[in-house]
TIDRENTOR-270667 format. One record per residue: residue in three letters; x, y, z of N, C-alpha, C in turn. Coordinates in steps of 0.05 Angstrom, whole numbers, padded with zeros to 5 digits, always signed. Atoms other than C-alpha are relative to their C-alpha. Example, Ala and Ser with C-alpha at 12.3 -4.5 7.8 and 13.67 -1.06 7.14 Angstrom:
! residues 2
ALA+00018-00024+00000+00246-00090+00156+00018+00024+00000;SER-00016-00024-00001+00273-00021+00143-00015+00022+00014;
This chain:
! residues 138
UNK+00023+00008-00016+00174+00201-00007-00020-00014-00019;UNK+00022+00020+00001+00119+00144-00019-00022+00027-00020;UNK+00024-00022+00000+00058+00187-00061-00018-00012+00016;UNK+00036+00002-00031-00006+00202-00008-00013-00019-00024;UNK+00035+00027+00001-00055+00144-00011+00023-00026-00006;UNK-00013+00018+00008+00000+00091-00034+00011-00013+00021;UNK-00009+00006-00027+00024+00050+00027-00013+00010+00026;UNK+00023-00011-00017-00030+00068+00073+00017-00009+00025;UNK-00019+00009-00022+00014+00028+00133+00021+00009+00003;UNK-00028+00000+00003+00079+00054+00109+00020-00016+00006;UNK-00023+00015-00013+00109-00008+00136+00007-00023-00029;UNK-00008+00029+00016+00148-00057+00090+00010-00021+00015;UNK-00018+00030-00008+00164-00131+00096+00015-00004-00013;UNK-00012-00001+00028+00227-00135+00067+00020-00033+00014;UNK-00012+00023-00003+00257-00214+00070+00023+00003-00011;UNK-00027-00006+00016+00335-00203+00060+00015-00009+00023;UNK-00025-00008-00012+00399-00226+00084+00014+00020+00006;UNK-00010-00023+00004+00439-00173+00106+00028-00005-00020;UNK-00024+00000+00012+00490-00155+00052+00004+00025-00010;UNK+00001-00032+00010+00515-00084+00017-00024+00011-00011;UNK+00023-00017+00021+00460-00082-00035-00033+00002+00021;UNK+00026-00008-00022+00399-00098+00019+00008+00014+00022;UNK-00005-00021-00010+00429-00064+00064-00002+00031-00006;UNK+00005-00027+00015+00426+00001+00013-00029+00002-00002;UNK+00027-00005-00001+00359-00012+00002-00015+00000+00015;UNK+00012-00012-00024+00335-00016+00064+00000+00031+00012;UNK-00011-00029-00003+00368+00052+00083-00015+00021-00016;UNK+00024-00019+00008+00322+00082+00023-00015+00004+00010;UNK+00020+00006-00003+00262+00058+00035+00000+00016+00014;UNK+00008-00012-00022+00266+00087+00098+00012+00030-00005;UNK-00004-00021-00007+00303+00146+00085-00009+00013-00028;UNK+00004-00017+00024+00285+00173+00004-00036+00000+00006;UNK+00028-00006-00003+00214+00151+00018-00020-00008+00025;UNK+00002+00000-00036+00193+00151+00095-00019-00026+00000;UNK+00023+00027-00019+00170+00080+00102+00012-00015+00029;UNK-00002+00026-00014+00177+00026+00161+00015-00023-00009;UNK-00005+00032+00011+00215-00033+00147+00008-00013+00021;UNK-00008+00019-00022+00222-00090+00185+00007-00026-00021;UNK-00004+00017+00009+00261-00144+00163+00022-00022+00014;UNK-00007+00022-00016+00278-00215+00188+00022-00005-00012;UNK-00023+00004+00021+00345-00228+00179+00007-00036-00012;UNK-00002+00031-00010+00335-00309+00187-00014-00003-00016;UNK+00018+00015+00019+00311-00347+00133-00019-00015+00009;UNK+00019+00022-00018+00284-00397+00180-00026+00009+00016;UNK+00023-00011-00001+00236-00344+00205-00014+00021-00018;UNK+00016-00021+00021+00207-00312+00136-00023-00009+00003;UNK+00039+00009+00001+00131-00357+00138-00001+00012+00023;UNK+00017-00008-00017+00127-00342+00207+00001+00030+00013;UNK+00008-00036-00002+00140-00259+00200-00023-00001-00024;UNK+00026-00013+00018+00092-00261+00140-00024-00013+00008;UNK+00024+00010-00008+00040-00301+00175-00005+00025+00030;UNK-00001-00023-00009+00051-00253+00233-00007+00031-00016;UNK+00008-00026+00008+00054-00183+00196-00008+00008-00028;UNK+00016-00001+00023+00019-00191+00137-00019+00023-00007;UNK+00020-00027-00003-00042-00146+00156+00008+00021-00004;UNK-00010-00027-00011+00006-00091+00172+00014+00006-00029;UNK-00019-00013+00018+00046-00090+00107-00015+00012-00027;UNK-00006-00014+00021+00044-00037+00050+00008-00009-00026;UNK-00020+00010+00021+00097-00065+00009+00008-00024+00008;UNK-00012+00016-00012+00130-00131+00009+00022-00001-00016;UNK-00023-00004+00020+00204-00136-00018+00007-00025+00005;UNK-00012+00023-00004+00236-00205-00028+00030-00003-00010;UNK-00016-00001+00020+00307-00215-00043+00002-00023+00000;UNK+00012+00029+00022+00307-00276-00085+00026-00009+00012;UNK-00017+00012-00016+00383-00290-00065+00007-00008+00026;UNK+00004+00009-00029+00364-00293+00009+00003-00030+00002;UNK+00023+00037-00003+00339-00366-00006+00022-00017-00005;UNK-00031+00022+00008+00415-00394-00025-00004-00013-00025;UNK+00010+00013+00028+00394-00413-00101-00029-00021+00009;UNK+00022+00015-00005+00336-00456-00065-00029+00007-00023;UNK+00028-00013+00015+00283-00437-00122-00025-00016+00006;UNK+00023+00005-00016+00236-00484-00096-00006+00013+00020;UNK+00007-00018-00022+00239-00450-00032-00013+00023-00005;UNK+00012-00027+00005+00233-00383-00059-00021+00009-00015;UNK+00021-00004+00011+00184-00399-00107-00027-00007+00013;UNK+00020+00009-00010+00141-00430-00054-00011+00028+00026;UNK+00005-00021-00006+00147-00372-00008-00005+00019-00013;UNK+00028-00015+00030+00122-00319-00077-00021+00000+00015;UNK+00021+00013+00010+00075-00359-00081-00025+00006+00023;UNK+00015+00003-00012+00047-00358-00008-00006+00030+00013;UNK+00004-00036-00002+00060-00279+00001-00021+00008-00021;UNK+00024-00023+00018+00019-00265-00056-00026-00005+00009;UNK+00032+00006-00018-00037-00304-00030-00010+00003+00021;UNK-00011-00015-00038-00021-00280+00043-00012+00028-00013;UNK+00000-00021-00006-00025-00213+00017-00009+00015-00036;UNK-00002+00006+00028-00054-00208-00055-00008+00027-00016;UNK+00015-00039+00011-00077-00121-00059+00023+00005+00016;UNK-00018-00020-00010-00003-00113-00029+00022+00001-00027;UNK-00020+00006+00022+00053-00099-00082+00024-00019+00012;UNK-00023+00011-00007+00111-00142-00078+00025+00005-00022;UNK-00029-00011+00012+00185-00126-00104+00013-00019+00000;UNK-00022+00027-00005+00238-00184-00113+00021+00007-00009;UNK-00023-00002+00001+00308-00172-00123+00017-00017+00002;UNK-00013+00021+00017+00357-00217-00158+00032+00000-00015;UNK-00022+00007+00019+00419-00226-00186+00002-00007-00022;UNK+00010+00009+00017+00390-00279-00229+00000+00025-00019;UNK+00017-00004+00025+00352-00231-00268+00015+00022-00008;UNK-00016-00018+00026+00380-00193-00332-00002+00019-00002;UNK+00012-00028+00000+00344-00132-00327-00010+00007+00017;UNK+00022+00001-00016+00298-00096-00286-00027-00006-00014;UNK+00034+00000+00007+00219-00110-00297-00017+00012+00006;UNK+00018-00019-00018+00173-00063-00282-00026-00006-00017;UNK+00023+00008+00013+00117-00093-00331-00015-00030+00019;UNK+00002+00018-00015+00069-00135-00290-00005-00033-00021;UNK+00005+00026+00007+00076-00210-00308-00019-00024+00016;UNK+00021+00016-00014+00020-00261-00296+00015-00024+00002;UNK-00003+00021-00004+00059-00313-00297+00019-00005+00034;UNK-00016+00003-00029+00108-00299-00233-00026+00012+00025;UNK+00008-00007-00025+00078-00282-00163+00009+00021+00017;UNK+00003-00032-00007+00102-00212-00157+00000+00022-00028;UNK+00010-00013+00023+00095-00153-00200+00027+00017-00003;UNK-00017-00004+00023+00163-00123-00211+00031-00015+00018;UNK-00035+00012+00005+00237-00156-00215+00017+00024-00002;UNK-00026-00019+00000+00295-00113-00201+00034-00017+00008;UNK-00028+00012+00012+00367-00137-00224+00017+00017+00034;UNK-00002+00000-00016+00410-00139-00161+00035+00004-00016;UNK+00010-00023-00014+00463-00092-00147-00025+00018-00001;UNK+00034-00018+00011+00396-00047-00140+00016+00028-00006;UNK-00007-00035+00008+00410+00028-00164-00025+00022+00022;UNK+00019-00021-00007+00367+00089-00127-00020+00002-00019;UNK+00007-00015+00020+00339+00107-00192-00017-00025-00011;UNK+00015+00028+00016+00314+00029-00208-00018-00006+00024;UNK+00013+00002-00012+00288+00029-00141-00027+00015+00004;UNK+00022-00018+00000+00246+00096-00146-00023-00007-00020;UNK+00015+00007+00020+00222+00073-00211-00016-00035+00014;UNK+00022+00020-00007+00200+00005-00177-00024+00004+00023;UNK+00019-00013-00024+00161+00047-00119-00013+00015-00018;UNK+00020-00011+00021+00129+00087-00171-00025-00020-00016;UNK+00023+00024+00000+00096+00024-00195-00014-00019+00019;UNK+00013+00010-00029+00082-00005-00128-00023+00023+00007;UNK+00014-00021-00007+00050+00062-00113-00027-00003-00017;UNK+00011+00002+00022+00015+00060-00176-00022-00029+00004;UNK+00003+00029-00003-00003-00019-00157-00023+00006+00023;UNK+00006-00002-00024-00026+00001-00079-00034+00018-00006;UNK+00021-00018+00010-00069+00059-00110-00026-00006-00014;UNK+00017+00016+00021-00104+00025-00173-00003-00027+00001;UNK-00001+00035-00002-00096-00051-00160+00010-00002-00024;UNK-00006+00010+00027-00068-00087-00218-00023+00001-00028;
């Protein structure tokens, strides 16, 4: 479970194709730590669920391979979640990336990177800093 005060909505936005690994992570979310998720499975409607439920979200999760290698795309959508939603934490999940990240970087437009298959144990640890994020602000 989420710690009290962290996710005040409990609801996440989580932007993902369905595939094994978002598929698993959705299934946490909701079941290791009792949040909400709603997630579009259509690329073609990600701006207009986060212009819609923006207010409502807690958490926002992105998976970066949703976007078909498009990195303009996905760096333009970041970009407009963070500013859409800029005291929510956001999560991105990747293939791409080598490691996980759980140190916040100023240079990207979310605050932690998690290496895609996701693990339980990489995910707890990235909700522990979301929590951490939700709680204290950056």
């Amino acid at each position: 479970m989420a710690p009290d005060g962290a996710f005040v909505t409990r609801q996440v936005l989580f932007f993902a194709q369905p595939c094994f690994n978002t598929q698993n992570v959705e299934h946490w979310l909701e079941g290791m730590f009792d949040l909400r998720v709603m997630v579009p499975r259509n690329t073609t409607f990600y701006h207009e669920w986060l212009f819609r439920y923006a207010a409502e979200a807690g958490l926002i999760v992105i998976d970066k391979d949703s976007f078909g290698g498009e990195q303009s795309s996905f760096q333009r959508f970041a970009k407009i979640a963070r500013e859409m939603c800029e005291e929510v934490p956001m999560i991105v999940l990747s293939r791409d990336f080598r490691v996980n990240d759980f140190n916040l970087s100023w240079s990207d437009n979310w605050d932690v990177s998690l290496q895609s298959p996701v693990s339980q144990h990489s995910l707890s640890l990235a909700i522990e800093v979301a929590s951490d994020i939700a709680i204290n602000g950056r």
